[in-house]
DOLUMDREN-711611 format. One line per field, with one value per residue (C-alpha): x, y, z; residue in three letters. Coordinates in Angstrom, 2 decimals. Each point is the difference from the previous one (the first is absolute). Layout:
<recs>
u c(X,...)
v c(Y,...)
w c(Z,...)
r c(ala,...)
</recs>
This chain:
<recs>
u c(-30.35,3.29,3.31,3.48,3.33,2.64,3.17,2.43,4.04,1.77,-2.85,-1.28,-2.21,-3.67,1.08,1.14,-0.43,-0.94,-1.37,-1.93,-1.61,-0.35,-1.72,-1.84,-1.97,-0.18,-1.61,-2.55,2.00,3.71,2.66,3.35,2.31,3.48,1.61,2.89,1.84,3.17,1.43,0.72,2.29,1.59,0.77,1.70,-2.29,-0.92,1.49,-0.59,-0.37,-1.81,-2.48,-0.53,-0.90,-1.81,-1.82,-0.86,-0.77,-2.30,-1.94,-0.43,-1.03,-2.90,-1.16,-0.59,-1.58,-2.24,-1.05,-1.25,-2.10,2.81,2.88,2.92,0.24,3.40,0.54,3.10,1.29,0.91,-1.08,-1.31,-1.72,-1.50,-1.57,-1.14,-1.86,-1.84,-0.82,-1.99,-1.21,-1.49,-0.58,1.59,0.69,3.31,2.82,2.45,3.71,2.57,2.92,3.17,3.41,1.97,0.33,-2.12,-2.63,-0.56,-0.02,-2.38,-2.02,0.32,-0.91,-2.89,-1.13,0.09,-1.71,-2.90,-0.27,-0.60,-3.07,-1.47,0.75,1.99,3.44,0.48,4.00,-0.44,3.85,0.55,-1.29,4.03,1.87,-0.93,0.65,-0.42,3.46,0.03,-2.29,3.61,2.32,3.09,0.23,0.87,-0.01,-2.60,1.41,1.96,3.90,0.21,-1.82,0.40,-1.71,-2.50,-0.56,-0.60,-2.63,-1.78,-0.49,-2.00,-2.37,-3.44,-0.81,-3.85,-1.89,0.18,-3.29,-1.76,-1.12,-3.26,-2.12,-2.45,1.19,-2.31,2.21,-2.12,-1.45,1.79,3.45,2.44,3.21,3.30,0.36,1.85,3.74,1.26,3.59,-0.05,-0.03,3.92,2.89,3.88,-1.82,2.38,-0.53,-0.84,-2.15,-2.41,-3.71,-1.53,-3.43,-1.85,-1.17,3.81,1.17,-2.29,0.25,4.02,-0.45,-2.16,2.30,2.85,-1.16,-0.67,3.37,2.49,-0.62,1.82,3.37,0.11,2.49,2.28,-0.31,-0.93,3.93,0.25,0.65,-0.80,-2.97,-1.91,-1.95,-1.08,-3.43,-0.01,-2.83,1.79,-1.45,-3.42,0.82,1.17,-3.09,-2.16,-1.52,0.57,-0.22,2.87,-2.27,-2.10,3.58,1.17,-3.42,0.43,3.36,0.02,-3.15,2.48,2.91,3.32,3.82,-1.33,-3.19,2.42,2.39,-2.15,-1.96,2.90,1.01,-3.67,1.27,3.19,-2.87,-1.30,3.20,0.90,-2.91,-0.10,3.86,-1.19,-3.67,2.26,3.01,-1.12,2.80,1.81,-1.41,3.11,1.92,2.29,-2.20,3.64,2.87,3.62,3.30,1.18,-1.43,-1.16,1.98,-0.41,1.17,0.55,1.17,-2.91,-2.33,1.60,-0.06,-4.00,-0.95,1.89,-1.87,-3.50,0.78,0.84,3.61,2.13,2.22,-1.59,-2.75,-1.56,-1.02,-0.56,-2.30,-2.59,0.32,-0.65,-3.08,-0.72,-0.71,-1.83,-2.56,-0.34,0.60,3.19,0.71,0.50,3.43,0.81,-1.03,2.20,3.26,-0.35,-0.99,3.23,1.96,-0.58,-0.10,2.92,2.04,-0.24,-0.69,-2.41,-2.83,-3.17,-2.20,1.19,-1.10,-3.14,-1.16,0.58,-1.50,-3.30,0.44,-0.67,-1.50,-3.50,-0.26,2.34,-1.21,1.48,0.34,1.31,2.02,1.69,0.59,1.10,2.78,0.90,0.22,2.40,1.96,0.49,-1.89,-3.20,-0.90,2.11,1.92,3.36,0.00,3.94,-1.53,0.99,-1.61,2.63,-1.52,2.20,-0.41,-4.28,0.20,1.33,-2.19,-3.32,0.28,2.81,-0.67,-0.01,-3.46,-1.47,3.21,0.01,-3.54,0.39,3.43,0.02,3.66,0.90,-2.65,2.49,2.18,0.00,1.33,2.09,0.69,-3.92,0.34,3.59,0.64,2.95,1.95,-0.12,2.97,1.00,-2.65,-2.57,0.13,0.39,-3.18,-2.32,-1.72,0.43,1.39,2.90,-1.34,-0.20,2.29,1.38,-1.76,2.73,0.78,-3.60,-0.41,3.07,-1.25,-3.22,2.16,1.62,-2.87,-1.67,3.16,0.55,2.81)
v c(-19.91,-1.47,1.44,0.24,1.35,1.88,-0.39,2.64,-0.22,1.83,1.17,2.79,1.61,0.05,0.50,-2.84,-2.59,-3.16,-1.65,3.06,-0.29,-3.33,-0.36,3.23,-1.65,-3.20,0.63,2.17,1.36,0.42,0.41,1.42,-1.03,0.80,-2.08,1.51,-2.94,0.16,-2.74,2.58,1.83,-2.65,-0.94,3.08,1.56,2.60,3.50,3.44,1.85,-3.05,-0.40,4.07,-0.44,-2.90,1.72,2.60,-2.39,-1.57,3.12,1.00,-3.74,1.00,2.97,-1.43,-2.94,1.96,2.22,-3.34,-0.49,-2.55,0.46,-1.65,-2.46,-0.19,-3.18,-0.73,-3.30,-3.47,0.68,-3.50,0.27,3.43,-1.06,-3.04,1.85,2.12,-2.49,-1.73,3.33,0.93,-3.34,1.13,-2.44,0.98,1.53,2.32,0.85,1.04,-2.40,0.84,-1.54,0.34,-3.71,1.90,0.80,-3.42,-1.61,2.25,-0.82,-3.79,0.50,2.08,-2.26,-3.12,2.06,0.91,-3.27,-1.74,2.88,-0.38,3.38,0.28,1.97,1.83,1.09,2.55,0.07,3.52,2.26,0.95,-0.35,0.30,-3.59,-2.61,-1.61,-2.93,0.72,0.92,-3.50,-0.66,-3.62,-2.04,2.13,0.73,4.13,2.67,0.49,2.70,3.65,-0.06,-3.13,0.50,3.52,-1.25,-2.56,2.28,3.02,-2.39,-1.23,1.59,1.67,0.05,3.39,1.80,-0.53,3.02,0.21,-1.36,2.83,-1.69,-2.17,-1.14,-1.06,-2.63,1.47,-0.50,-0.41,1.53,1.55,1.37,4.14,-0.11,0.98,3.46,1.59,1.70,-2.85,-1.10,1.08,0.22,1.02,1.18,4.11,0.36,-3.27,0.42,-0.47,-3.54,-0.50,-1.51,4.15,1.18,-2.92,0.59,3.79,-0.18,-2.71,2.43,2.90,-1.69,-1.96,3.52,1.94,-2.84,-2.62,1.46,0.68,-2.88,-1.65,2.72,0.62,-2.83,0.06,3.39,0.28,3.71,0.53,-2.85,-1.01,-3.66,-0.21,-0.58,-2.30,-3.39,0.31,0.47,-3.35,-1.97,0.36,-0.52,3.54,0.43,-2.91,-0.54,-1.52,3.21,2.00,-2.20,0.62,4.15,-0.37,-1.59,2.23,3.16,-2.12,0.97,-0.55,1.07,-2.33,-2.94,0.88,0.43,-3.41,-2.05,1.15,-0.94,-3.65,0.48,-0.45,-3.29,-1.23,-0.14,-1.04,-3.69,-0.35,0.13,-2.06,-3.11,0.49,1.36,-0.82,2.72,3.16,-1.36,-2.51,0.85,-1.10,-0.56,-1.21,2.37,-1.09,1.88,1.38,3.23,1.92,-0.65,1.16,3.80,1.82,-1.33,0.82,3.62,0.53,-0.95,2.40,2.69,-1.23,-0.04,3.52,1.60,0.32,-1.57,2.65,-0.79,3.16,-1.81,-3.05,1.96,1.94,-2.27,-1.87,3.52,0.43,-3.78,0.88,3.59,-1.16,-3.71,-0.17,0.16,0.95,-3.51,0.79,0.67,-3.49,-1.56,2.12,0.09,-4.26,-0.66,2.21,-1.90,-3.43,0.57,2.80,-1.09,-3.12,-0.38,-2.37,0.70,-0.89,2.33,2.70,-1.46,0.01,3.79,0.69,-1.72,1.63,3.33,-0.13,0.93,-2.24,-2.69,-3.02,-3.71,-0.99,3.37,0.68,-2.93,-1.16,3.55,-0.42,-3.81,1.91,2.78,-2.59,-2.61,-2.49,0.45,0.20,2.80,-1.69,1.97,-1.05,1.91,3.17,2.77,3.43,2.59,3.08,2.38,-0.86,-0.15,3.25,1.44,-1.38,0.27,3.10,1.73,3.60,-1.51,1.10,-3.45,-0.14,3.73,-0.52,-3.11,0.62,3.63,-0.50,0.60,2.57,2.05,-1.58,0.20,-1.71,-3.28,0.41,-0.72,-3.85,-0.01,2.20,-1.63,1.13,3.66,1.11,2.06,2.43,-1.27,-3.82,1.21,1.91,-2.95,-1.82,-2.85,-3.59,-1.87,-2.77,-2.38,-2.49,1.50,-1.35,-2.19,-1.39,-0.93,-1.43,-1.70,-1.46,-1.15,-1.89,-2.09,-0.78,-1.17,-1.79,2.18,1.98)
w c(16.17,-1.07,1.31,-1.18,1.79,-1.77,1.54,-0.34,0.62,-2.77,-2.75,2.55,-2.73,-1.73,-3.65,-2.35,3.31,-1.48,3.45,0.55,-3.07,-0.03,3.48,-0.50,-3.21,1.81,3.36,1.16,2.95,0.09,3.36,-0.96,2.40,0.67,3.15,2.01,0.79,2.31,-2.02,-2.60,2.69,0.75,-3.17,-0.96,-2.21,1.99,0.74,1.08,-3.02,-1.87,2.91,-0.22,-3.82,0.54,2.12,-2.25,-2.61,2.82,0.50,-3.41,-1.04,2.31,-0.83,-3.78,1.32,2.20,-3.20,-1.28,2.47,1.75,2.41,1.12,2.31,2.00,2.69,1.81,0.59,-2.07,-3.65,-0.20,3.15,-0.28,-3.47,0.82,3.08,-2.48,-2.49,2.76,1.34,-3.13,-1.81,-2.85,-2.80,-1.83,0.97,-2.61,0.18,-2.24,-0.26,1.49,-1.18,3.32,2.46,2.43,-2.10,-1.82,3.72,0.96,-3.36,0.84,3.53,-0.81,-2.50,2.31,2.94,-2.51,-1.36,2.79,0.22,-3.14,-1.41,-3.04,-0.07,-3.55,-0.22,-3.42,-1.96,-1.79,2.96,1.42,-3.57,-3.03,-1.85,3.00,0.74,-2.13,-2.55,-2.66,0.43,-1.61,-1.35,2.41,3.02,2.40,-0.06,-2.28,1.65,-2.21,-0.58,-3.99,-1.63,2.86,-0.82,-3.88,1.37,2.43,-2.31,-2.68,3.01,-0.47,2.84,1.48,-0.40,3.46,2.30,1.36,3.29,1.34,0.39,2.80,3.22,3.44,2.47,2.46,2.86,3.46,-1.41,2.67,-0.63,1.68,-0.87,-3.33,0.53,0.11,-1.31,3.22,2.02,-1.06,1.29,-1.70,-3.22,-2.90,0.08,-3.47,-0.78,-2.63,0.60,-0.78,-1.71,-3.13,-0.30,0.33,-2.20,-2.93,0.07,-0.47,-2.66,-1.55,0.14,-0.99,-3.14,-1.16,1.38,0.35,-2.25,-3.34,1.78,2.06,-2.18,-0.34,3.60,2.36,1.16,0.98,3.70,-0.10,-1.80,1.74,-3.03,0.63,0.66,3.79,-0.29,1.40,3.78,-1.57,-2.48,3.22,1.64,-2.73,0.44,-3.59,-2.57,-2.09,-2.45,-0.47,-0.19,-2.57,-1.94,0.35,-0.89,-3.04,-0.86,-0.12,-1.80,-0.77,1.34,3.36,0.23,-1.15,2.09,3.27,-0.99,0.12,3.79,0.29,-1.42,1.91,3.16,-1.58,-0.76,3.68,1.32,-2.16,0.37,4.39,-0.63,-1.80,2.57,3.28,1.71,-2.24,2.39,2.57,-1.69,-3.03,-3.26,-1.52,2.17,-0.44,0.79,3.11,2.73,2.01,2.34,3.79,3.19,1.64,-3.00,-2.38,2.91,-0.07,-3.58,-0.25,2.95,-2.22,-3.45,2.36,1.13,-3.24,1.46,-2.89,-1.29,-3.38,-0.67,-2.68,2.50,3.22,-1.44,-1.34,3.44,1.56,-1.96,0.90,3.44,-0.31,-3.00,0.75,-3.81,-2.02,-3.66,-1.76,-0.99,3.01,1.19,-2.60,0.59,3.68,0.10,-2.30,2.57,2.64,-1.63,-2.50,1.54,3.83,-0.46,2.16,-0.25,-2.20,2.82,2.21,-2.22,-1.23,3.96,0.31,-3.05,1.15,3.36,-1.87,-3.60,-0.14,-3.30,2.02,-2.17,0.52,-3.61,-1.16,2.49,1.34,-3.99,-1.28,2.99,-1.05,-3.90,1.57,2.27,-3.00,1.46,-1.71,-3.60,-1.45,-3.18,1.72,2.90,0.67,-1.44,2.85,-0.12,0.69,2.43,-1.75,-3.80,0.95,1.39,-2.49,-2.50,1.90,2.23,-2.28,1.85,3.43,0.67,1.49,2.48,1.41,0.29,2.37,1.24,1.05,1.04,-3.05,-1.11,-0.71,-2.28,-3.26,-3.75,0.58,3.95,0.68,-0.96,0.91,3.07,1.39,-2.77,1.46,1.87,3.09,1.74,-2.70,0.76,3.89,-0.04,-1.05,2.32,-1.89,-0.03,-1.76,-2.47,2.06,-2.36,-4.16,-2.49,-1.33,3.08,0.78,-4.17,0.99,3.23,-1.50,-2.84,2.36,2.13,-3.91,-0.41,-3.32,0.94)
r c(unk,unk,unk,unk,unk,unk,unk,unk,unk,unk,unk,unk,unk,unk,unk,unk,unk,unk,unk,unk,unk,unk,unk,unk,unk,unk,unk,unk,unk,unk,unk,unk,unk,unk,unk,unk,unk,unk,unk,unk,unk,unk,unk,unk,unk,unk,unk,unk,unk,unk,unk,unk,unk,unk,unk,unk,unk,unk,unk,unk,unk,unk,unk,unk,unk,unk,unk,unk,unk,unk,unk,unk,unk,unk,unk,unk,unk,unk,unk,unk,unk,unk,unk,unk,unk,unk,unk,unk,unk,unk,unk,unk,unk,unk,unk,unk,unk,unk,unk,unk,unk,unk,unk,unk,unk,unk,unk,unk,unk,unk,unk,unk,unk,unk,unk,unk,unk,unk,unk,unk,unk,unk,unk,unk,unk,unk,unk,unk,unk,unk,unk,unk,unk,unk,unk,unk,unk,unk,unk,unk,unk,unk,unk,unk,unk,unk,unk,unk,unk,unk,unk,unk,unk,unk,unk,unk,unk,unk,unk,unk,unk,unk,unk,unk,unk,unk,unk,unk,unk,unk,unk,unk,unk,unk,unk,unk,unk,unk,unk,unk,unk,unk,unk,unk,unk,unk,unk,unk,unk,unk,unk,unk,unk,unk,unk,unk,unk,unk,unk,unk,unk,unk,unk,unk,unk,unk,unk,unk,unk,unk,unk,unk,unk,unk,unk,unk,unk,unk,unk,unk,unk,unk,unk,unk,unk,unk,unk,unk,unk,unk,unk,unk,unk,unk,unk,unk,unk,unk,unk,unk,unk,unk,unk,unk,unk,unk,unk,unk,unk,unk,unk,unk,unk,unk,unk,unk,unk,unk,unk,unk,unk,unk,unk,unk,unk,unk,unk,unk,unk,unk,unk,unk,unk,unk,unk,unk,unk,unk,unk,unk,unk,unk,unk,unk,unk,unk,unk,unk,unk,unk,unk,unk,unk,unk,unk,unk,unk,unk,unk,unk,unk,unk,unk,unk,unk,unk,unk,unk,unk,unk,unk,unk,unk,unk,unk,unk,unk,unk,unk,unk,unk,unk,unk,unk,unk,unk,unk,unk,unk,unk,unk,unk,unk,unk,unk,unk,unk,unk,unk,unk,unk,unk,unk,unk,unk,unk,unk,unk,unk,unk,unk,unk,unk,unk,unk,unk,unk,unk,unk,unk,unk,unk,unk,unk,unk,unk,unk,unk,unk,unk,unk,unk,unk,unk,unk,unk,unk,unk,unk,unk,unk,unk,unk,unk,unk,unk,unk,unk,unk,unk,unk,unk,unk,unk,unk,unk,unk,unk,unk,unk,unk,unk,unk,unk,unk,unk,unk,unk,unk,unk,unk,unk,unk,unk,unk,unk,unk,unk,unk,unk,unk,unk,unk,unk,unk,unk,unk,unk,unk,unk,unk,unk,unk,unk,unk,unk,unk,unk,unk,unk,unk,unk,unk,unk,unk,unk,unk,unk,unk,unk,unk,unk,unk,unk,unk,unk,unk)
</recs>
């Protein structure tokens, strides 16, 4: 009987998995394996309300495999260690992984395939499992990445893509395999109160609903605050619980301004992810040096601890960090307006925010995340790098009514017209009765402050 081990990290799914299917065909018995490994903790990459959807994804990873006759198998330890363990355990002869992009998961590639080397078992690293065109399959001339979203947009929408792969209908998992209990939600603590539910079941249902009651206004409407109209499927893209390569397929199979439209945030993901595999050191150094600096010292300190707390005086940016920390999740508008706040209007360094994002987001992703806050900061790969997002002018434009803010800031639930984005302009009892803060610093004098600090005053 030959054996082969699928090992999971971020592809937690049965559908459109090319090292499932590939082992699955190639061996007669097949352990999927998914290690806990503390050196993902420590790390960073883990947090409360990731590890509760993980968990779910974890659980309902294993219920599918079990209705193919399979199951997951979870082990806790070194990933290296714990696979090279099994691979003796079970004799298998290949092992299958999808490739990462991030400096911790090509180590752990090399490492792994050194360790299984030196065993005679083969290590198979499939690209096009996490993204949809593998990072650095599209290359400029003369450049080993794209440092900018258009021509690389151009290049990636004429890449035929591979037919999604169905899932294997049988699996036999060797006999005598042990595993730890598969996580549970329940089992974390500090969870977000209104996190969504994780799963390859969950993911594919709402990609199912929403291709067929989102998809045709999604251009209109992917920036309005209010009426929450993005698809809500990025926690369920970051781990791999839904393949972006069988969303881009469905997509494009409806067509129109809304399917184009949603596909290219879908390349927006790829984009990301092969700026981060050619310059890893860009997820916490600047991937383009600035002039100036960040703020420092007691005042900076004070203004972040306001920003984190959705304290700001600004209603626009205190309420997408307010729904930040009871969803796990936050409108990506939000993330833009409230990352140029801090970066552009407090001038307070990009990695500051990027940290409390990934303390929080659900779908808290190194390559989009750290490089959509070097894009808001200036120091990544947006083509204005001095481009500030005013709270005030974005509110207006993308919650107009103030619905998103009294939602999220019920200070000001009852306010109404302009004074909802700009309640410090009330006066007397009005202003008195709100139990609200000053802006922390006007708008000009914090455009102003960020000037000098460019040296473009």
């Amino acid at each position: 009987m030959t054996v082969s081990v699928v090992l999971y990290t971020s592809d937690l799914r049965v559908h459109d998995h090319p090292p499932l299917r590939a082992a699955s065909q190639g061996a007669d018995e097949v352990v999927p394996l998914f290690v806990r490994d503390p050196a993902v903790d420590r790390a960073g990459f883990a947090a409360p309300n990731r590890l509760a959807f993980l968990a779910d994804c974890l659980q309902d990873l294993d219920r599918a495999l079990k209705e193919r006759g399979g199951r997951l198998v979870v082990r806790e330890g070194d990933t290296v260690s714990e696979v090279r363990a099994l691979v003796r355990q079970t004799e298998a002869d290949e092992v299958h992984v999808a490739a990462g992009v991030t400096a911790f998961a090509r180590s752990r590639e090399a490492r792994l395939r050194r360790a299984l080397e030196a065993d005679g078992c083969r290590l198979y690293v499939h690209d096009g499992v996490v993204t949809v065109v593998p990072p650095g399959d599209v290359l400029p001339q003369g450049s080993d990445h794209f440092a900018v979203f258009t021509p690389y947009h151009r290049r990636w929408a004429a890449v035929p893509l591979r037919a999604p792969f169905a899932a294997p209908r049988k699996l036999r998992v060797p006999s005598g395999v042990r595993s730890e209990r598969v996580p549970r939600r329940s089992a974390v603590a500090d969870v977000s109160p209104a996190l969504p539910e994780g799963g390859e079941s969950v993911g594919r249902k709402r990609l199912g609903s929403w291709l067929a009651d989102g998809l045709d206004t999604y251009e209109e409407r992917h920036d309005d605050l209010a009426g929450d109209a993005t698809s809500r499927l990025s926690p369920h893209l970051h781990f791999g619980a839904l393949s972006a390569t069988e969303a881009v397929h469905r997509a494009r199979g409806r067509g129109g301004a809304g399917a184009d439209a949603f596909v290219r945030q879908l390349c927006w993901r790829d984009f990301h992810h092969q700026v981060l595999a050619a310059r890893p050191e860009a997820a916490g150094a600047d991937y383009r040096s600035r002039p100036g600096g960040w703020r420092e010292g007691a005042d900076a300190e004070a203004d972040l601890a306001a920003w984190r707390e959705g304290r700001t005086g600004y209603p626009l940016v205190d309420a997408a960090m307010r729904q930040l920390a009871h969803e796990g999740w936050m409108h990506n508008r939000g993330r833009l307006i409230t990352a140029s706040f801090l970066t552009k209007t407090l001038c307070v360094d990009w990695r500051e925010g990027a940290r409390h994002f990934l303390g929080l987001l659900v779908d808290g992703d190194v390559a989009n995340n750290q490089l959509n806050w070097q894009w808001a900061a200036g120091t990544g790969t947006d083509t204005r790098p001095n481009r500030v997002l005013n709270p005030v002018a974005q509110a207006k434009r993308h919650d107009p009514d103030g619905s998103y803010v009294r939602r999220w800031v019920p200070e000001l639930a009852d306010l109404e017209g302009p004074a909802v984005h700009e309640p410090w302009r009330l006066t007397g009892l009005d202003r008195a009765a709100l139990d609200y803060p000053d802006p922390l610093i006007g708008l000009s004098d914090g455009l102003a402050r960020f000037r000098r600090l460019r040296g473009s005053a």
